[in-house]
BABAVO-977940 format. One line per 5 residues: their letters; for each residue x, y, z of N, C-alpha, C. Coordinates in Angstrom, 1 decimal. Layout:
BEGIN
A> X:Y:Z:X:Y:Z:X:Y:Z; ...
REM end
This chain:
BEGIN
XXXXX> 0.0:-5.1:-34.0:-0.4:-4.9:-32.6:-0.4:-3.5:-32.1; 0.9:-3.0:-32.5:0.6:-1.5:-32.1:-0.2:-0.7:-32.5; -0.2:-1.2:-34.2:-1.1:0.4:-34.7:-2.7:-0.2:-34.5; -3.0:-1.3:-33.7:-4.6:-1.6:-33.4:-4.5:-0.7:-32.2; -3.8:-0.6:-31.0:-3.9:-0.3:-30.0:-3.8:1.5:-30.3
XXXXX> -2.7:2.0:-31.4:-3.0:3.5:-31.4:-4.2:3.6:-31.9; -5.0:3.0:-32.5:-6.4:3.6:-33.3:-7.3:3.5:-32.4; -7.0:2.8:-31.4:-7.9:2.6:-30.2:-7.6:3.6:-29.5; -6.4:4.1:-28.8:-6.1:5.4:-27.9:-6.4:6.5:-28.7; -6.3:6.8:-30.1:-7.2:8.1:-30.6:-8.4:7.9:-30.8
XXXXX> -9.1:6.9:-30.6:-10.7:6.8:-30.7:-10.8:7.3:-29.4; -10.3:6.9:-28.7:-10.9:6.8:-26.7:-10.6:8.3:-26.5; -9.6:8.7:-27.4:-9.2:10.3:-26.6:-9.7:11.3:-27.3; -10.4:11.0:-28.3:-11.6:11.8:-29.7:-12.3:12.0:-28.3; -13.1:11.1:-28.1:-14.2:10.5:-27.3:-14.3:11.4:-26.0
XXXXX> -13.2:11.7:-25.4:-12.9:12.0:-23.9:-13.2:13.4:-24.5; -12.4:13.9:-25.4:-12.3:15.2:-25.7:-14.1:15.7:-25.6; -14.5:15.3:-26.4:-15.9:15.9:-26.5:-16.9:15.8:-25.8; -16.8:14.7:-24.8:-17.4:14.7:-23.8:-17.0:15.7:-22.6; -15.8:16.3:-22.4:-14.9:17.2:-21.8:-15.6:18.4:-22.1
XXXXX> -15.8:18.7:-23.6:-16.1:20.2:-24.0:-17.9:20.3:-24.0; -18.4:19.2:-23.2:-19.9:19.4:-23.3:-20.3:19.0:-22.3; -19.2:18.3:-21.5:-20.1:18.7:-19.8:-19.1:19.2:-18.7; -19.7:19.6:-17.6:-18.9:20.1:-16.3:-17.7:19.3:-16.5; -16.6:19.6:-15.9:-15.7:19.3:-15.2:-16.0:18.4:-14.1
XXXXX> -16.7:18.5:-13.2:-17.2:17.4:-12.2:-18.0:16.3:-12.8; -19.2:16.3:-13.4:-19.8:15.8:-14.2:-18.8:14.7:-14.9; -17.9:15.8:-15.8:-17.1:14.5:-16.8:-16.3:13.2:-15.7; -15.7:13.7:-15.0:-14.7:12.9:-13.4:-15.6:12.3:-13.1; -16.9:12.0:-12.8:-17.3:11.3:-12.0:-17.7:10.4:-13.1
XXXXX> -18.3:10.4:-13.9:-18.4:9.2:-15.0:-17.1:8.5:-15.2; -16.3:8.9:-15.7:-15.0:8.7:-15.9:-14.4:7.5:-14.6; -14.2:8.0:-13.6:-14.2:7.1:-12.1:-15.4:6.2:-12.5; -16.4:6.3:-12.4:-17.1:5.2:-12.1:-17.6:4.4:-13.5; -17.3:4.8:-14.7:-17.3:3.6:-15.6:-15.7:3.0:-16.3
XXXXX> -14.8:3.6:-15.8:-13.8:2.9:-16.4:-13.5:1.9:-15.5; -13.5:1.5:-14.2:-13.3:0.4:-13.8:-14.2:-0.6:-13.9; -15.5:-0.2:-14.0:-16.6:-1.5:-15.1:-16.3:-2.2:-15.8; -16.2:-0.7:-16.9:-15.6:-1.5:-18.1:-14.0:-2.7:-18.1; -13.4:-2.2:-17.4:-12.6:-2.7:-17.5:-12.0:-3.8:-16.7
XXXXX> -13.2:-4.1:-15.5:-13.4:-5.4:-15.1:-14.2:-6.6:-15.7; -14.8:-5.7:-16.8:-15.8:-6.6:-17.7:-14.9:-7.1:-18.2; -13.5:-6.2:-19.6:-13.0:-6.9:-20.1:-11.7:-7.5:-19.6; -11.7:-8.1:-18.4:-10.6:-8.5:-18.2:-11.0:-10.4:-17.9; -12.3:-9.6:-17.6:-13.1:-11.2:-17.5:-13.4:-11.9:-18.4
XXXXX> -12.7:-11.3:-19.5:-12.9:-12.2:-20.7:-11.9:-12.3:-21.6; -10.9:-11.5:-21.1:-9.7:-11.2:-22.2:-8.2:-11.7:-20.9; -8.7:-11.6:-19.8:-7.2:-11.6:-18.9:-7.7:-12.8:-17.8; -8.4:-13.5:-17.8:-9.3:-14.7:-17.3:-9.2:-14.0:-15.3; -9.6:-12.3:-15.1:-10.0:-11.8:-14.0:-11.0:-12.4:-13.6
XXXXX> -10.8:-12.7:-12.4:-11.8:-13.5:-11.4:-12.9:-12.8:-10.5; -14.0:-12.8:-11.0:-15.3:-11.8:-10.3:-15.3:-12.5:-8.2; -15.6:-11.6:-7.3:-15.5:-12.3:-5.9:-16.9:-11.3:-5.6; -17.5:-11.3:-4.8:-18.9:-10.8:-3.8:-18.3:-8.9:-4.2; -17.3:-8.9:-3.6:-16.5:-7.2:-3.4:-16.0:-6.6:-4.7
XXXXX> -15.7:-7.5:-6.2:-15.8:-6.7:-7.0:-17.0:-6.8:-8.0; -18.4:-7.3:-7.3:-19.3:-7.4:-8.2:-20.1:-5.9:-7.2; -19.9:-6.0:-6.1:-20.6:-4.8:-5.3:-19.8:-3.4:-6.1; -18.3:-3.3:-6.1:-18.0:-2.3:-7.0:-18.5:-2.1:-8.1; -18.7:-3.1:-8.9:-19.4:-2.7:-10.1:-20.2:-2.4:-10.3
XXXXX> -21.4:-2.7:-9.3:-22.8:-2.2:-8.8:-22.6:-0.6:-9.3; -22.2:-0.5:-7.7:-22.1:0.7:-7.3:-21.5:2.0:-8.6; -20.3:1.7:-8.9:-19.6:2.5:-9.6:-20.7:2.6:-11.3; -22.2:1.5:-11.4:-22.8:1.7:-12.4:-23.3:2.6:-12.5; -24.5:2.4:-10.8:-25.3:3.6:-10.3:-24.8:4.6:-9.7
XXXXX> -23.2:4.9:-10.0:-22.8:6.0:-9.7:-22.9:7.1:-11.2; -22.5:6.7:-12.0:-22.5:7.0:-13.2:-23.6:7.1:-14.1; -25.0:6.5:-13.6:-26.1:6.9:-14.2:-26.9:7.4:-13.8; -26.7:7.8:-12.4:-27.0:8.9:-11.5:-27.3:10.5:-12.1; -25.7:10.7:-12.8:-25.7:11.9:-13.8:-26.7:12.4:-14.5
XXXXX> -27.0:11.6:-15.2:-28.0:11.9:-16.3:-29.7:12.4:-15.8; -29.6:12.2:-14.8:-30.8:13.0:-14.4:-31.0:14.3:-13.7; -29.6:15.0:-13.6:-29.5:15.9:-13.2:-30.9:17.0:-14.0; -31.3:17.8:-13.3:-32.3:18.4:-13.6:-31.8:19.7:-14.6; -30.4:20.1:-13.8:-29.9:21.2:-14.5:-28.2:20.9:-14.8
XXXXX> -27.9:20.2:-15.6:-26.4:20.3:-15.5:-25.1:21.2:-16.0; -25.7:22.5:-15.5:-25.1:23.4:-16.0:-23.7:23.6:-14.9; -22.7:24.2:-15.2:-21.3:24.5:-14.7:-20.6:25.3:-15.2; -19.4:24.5:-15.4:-18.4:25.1:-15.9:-18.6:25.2:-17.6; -19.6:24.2:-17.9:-19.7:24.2:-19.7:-21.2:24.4:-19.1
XXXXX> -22.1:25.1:-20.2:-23.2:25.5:-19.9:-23.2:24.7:-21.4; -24.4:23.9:-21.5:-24.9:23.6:-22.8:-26.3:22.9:-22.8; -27.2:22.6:-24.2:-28.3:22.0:-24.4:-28.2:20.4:-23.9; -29.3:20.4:-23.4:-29.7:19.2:-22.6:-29.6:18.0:-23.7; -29.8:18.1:-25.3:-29.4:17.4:-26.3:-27.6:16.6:-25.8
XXXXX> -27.2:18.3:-26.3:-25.4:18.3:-26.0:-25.2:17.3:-24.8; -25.7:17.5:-23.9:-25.1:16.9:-22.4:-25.6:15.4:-22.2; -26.3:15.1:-23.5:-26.6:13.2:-23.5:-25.3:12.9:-24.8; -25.1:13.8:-25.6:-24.1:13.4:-26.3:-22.7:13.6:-25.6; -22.5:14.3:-24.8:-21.5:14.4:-24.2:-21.0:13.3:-23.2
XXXXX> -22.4:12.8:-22.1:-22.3:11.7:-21.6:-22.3:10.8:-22.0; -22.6:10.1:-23.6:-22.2:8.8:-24.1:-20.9:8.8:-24.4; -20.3:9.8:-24.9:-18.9:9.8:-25.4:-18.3:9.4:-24.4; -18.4:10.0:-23.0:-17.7:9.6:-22.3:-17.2:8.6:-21.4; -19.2:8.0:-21.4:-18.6:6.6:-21.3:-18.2:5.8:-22.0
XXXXX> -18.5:5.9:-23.6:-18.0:5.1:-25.2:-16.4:5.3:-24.2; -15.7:6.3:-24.5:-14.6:6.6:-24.1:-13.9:5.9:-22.8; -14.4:5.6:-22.0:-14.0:4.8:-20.7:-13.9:3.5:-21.1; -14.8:3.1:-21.9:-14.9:1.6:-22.5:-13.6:1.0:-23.2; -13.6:2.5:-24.1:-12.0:2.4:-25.2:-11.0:1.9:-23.5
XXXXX> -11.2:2.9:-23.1:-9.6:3.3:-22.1:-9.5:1.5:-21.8; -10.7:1.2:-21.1:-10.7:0.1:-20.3:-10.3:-1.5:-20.9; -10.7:-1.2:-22.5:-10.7:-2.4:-23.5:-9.0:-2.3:-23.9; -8.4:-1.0:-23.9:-6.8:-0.7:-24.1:-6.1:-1.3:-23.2; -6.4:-0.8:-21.5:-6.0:-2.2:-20.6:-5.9:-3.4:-20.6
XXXXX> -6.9:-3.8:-20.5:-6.8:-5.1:-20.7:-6.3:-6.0:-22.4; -6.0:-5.6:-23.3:-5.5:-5.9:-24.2:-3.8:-5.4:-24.2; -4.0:-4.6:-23.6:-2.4:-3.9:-23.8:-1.1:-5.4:-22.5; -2.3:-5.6:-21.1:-1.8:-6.7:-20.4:-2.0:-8.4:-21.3; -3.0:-8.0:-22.4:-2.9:-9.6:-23.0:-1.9:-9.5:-24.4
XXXXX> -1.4:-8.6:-24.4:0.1:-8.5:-25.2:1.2:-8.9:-24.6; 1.0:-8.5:-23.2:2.5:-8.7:-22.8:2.7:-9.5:-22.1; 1.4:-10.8:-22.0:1.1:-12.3:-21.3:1.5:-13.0:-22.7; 0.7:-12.7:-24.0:0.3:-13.6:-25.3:1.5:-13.7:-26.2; 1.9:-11.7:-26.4:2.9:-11.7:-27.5:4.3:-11.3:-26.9
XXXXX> 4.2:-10.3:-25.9:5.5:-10.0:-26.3:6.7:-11.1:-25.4; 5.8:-11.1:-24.0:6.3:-12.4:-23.5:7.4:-12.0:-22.5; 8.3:-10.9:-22.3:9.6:-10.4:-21.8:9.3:-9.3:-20.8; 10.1:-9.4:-19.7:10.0:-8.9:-18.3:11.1:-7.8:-18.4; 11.3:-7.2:-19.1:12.5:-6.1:-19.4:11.5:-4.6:-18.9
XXXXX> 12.2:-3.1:-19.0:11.6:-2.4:-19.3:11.8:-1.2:-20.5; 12.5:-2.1:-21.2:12.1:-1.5:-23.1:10.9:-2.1:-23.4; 10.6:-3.2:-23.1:9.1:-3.5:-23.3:8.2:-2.9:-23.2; 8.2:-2.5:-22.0:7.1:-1.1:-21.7:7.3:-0.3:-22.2; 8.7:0.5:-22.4:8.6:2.2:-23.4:8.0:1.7:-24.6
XXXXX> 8.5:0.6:-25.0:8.0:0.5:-26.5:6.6:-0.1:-26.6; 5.8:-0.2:-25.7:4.5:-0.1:-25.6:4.2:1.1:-25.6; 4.5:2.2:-24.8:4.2:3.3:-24.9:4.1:3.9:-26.0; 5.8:3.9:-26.2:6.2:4.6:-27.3:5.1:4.7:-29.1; 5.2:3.3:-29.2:4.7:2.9:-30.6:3.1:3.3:-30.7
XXXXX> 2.7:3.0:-29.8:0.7:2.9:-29.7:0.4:4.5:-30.0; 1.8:5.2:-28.9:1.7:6.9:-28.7:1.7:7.6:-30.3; 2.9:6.9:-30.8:2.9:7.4:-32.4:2.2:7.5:-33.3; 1.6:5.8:-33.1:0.5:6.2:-34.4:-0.8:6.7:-33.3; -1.0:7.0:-32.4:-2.4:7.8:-32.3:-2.3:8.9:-32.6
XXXXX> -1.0:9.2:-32.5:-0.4:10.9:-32.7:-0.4:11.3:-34.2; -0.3:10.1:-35.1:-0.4:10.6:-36.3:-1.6:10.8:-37.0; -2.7:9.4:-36.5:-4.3:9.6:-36.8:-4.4:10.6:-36.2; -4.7:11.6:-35.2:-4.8:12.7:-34.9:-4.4:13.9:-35.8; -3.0:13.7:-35.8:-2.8:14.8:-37.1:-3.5:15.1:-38.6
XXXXX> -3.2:13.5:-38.7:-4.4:14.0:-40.0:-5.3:14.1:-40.0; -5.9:13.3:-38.9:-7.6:14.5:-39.0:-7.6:15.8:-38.3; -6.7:16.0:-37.9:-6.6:17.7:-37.8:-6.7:18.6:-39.0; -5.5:18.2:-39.9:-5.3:18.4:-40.8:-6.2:18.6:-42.2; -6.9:17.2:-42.2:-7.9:16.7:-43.2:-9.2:17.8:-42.9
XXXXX> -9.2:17.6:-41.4:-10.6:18.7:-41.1:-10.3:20.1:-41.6; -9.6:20.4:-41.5:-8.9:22.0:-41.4:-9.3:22.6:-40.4; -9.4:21.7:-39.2:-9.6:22.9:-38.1:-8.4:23.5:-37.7; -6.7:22.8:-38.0:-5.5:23.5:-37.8:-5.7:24.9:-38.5; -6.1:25.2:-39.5:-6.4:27.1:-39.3:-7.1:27.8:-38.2
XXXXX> -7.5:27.7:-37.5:-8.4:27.8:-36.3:-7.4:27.8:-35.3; -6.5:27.3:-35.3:-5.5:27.5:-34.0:-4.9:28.5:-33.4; -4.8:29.3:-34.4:-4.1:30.8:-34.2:-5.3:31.6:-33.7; -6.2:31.3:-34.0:-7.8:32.2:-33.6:-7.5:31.6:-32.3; -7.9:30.5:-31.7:-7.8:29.6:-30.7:-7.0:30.6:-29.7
XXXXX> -5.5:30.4:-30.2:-5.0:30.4:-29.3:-5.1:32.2:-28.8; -5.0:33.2:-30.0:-5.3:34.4:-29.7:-6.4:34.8:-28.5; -7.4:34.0:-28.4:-8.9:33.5:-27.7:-8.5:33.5:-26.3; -7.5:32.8:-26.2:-7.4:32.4:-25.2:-7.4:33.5:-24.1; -8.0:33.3:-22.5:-8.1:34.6:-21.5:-6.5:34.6:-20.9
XXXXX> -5.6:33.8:-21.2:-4.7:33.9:-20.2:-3.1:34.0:-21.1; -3.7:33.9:-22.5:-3.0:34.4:-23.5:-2.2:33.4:-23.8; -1.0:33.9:-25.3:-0.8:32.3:-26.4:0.4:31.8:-25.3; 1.0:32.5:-24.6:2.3:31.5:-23.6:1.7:30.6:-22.8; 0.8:30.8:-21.8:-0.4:30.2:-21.2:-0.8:28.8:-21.9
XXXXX> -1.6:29.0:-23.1:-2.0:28.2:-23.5:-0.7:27.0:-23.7; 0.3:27.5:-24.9:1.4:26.7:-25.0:1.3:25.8:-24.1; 2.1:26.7:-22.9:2.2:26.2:-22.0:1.2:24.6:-21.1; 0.5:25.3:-20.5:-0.6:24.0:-20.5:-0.5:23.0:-21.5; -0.7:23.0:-22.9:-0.7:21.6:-24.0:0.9:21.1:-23.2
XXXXX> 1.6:21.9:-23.3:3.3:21.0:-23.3:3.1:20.4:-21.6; 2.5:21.0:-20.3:2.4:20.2:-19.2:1.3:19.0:-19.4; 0.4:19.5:-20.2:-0.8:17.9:-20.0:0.3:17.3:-21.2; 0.7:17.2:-21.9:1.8:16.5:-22.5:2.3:15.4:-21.7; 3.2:16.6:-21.1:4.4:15.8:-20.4:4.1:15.0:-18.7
XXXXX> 2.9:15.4:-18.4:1.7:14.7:-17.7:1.1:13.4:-18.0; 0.8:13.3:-19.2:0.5:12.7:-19.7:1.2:11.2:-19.9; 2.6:11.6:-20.2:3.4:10.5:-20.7:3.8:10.0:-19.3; 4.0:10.5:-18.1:4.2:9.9:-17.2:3.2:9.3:-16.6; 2.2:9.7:-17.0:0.8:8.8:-16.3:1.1:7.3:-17.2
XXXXX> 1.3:7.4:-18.8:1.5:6.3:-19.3:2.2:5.3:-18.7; 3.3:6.1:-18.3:4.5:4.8:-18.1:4.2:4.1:-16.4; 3.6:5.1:-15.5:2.8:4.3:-14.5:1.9:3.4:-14.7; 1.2:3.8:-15.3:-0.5:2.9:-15.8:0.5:1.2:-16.4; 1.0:1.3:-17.6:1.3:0.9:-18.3:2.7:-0.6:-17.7
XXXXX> 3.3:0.3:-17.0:4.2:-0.4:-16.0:3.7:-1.0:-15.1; 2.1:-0.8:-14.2:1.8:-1.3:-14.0:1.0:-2.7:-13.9; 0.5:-2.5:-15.5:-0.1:-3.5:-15.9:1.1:-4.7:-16.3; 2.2:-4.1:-16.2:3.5:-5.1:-16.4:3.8:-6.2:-15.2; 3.4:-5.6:-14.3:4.2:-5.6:-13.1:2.9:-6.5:-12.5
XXXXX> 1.6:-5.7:-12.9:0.5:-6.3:-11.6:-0.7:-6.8:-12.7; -1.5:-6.0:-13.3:-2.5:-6.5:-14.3:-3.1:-5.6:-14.4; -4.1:-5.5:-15.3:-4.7:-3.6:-16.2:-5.6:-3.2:-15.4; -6.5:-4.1:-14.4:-7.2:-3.9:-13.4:-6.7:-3.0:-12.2; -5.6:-3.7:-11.4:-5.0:-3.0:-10.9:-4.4:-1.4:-10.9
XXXXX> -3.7:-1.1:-12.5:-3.5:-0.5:-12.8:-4.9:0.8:-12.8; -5.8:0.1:-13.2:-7.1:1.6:-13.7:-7.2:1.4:-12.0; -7.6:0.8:-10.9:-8.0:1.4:-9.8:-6.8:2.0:-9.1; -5.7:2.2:-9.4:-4.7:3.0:-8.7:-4.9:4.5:-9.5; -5.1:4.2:-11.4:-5.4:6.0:-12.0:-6.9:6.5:-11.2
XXXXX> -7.5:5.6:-10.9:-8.8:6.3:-10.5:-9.1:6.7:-9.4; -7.8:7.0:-8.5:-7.5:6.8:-7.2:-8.5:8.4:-7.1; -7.5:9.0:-7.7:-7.7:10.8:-7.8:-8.9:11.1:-8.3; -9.5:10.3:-9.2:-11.2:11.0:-9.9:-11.7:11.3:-9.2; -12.0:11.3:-7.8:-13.1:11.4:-6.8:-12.9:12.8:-6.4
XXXXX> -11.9:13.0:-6.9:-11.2:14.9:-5.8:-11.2:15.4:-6.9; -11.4:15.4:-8.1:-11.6:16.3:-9.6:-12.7:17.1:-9.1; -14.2:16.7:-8.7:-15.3:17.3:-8.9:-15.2:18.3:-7.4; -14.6:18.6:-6.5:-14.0:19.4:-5.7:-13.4:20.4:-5.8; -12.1:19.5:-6.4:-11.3:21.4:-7.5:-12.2:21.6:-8.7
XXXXX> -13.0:21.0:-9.2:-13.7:22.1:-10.3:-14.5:23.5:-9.6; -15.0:22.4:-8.1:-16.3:23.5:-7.4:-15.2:24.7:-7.3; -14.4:24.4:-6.7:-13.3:26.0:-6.1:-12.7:26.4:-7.4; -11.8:25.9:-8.7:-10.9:26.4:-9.6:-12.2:27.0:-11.1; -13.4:26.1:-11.2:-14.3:26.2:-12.1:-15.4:26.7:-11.7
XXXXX> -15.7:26.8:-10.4:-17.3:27.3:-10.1:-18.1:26.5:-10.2; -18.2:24.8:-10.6:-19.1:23.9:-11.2:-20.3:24.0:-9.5; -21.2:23.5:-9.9:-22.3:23.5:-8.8:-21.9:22.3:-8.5; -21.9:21.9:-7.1:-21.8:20.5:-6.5:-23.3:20.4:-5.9; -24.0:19.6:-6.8:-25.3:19.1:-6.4:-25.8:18.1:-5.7
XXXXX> -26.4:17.6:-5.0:-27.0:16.2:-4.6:-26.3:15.4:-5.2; -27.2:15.4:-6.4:-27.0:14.2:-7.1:-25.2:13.8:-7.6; -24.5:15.0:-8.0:-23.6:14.5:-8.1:-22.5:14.5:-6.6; -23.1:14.5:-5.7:-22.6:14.4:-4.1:-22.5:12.9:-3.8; -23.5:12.5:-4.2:-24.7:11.0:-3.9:-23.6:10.3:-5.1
XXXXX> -23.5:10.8:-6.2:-22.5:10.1:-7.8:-21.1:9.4:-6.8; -20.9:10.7:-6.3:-19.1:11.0:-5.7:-18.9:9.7:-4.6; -19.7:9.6:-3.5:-19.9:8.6:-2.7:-19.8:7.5:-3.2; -21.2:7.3:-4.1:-21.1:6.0:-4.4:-19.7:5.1:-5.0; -19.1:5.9:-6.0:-18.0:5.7:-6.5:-16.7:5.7:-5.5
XXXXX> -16.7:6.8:-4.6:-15.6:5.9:-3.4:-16.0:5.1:-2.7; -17.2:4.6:-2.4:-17.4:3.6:-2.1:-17.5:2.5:-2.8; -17.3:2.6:-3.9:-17.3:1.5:-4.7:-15.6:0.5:-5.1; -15.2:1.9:-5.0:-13.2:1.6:-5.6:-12.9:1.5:-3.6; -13.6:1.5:-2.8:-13.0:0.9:-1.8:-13.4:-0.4:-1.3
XXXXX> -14.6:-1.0:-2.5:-14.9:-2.2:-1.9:-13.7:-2.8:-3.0; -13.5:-2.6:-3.9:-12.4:-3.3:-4.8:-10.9:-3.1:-4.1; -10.5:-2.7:-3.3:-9.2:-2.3:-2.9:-9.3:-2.9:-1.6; -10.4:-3.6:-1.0:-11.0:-4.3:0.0:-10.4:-5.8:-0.1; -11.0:-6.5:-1.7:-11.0:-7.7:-2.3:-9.5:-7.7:-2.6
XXXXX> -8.7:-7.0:-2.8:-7.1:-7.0:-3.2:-6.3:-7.3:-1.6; -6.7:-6.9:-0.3:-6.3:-6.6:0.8:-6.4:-8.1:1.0; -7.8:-8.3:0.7:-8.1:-9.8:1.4:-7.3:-11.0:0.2; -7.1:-10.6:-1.0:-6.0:-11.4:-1.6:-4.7:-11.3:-0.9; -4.3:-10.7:-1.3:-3.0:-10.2:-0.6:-2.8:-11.1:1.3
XXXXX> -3.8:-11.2:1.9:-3.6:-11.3:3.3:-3.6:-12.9:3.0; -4.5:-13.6:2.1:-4.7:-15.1:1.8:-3.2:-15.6:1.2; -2.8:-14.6:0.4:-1.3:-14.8:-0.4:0.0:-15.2:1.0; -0.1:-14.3:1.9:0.6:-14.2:2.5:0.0:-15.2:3.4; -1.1:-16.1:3.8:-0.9:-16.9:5.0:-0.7:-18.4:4.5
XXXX> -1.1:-18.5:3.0:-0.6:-19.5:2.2:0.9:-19.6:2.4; 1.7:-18.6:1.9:2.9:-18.8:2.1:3.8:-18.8:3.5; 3.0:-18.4:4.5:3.8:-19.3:5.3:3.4:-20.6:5.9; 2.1:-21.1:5.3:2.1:-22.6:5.9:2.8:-23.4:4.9
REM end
């Protein structure tokens, strides 16, 4: 169970990565926001028996035509300037990649309904923990195998803000990272994998903002019109949870 779920988190984070290094910074966030909660309403509807209502089929609308919006950008140049080739391969990856994320949720919550079965929270580190390891090791050896690890010292020499800098940054998206796990992941303990991706995708919407000020990215129309749609989309789904929630609660007191 685990080492399926690590081969799946270093496919999905292969995926992310290269989609990252071939389009904008805004560009990548707004895909990202508006196809991982698709995806990941699709598979819950078939792996976690999630119940489709009027308000999460309008999110999924929306958050589609939010995301395929992008692709017609005329110029999508930014913070990564690249061939119009590059920037359709960049955008499949990244939605291939959202797909992973979303198919990881909802399997990761039909583990801990099917197999593991226990309401503890070693259950969750060791969801973490285990899936974390072996992705971390497929990654090494294809680091390794490629030989791009000689390249690292070039890399990091490269770098504008120099080798402490860099360090630095990998060990905070690190240690960032692991605590996004254990929210995401505890959540889906606690509530379900659905819930869980529309609380991480809370923030995607304000990525393509700090890229315009920290990156310089162009905030265009079209990805103005992307940005909208997708908060309007994760607000019609946080809409359908309010109105559960208010149904929950008038049931229980009659």
């Amino acid at each position: 169970m685990y080492i399926a779920l690590g081969i799946l988190l270093a496919t999905y984070s292969l995926l992310y990565s290269i989609g990252l290094s071939y389009l904008p910074v805004s560009t990548y966030s707004l895909i990202c926001a508006s196809t991982q909660l698709a995806f990941n309403a699709f598979f819950s509807f078939f792996l976690n028996s999630q119940k489709f209502t009027p308000f999460i089929i309008n999110s999924l609308v929306l958050l589609t035509i939010s995301s395929t919006l992008l692709v017609f950008q005329n110029n999508p140049s930014g913070s990564t300037t690249v061939s119009p080739g590059k920037f359709v391969i960049g955008f499949v990856c990244t939605v291939a990649a959202s797909a992973g994320f979303g198919l990881l949720l909802s399997l990761t919550q039909l583990c801990f309904e099917r197999v593991l079965k226990k309401q503890t929270f070693k259950v969750v580190l060791d969801m973490i923990i285990y899936q974390s390891l072996v992705a971390t090791l497929i990654i090494l050896v294809g680091l390794f195998a490629s030989g791009d690890w000689k390249s690292l010292d070039t890399e990091m020499e490269g770098f504008k803000l120099g080798k402490v800098s860099y360090v630095n940054i990998l060990v905070w998206i690190a240690i960032a990272l692991q605590v996004f796990s254990i929210g995401s992941i505890g959540l889906i303990f606690e509530v379900s994998s659905l819930f869980s991706n529309v609380i991480s995708t809370l923030a995607l919407p304000i990525v393509p903002v700090l890229a315009m000020v920290f990156f310089h990215d162009r905030m265009t129309g079209v990805k103005v019109i992307s940005m909208v749609l997708a908060i309007w989309g994760f607000v019609s789904y946080v809409y359908h949870h309010y109105l559960d929630d208010s149904k929950s609660e008038t049931t229980g007191e009659v």
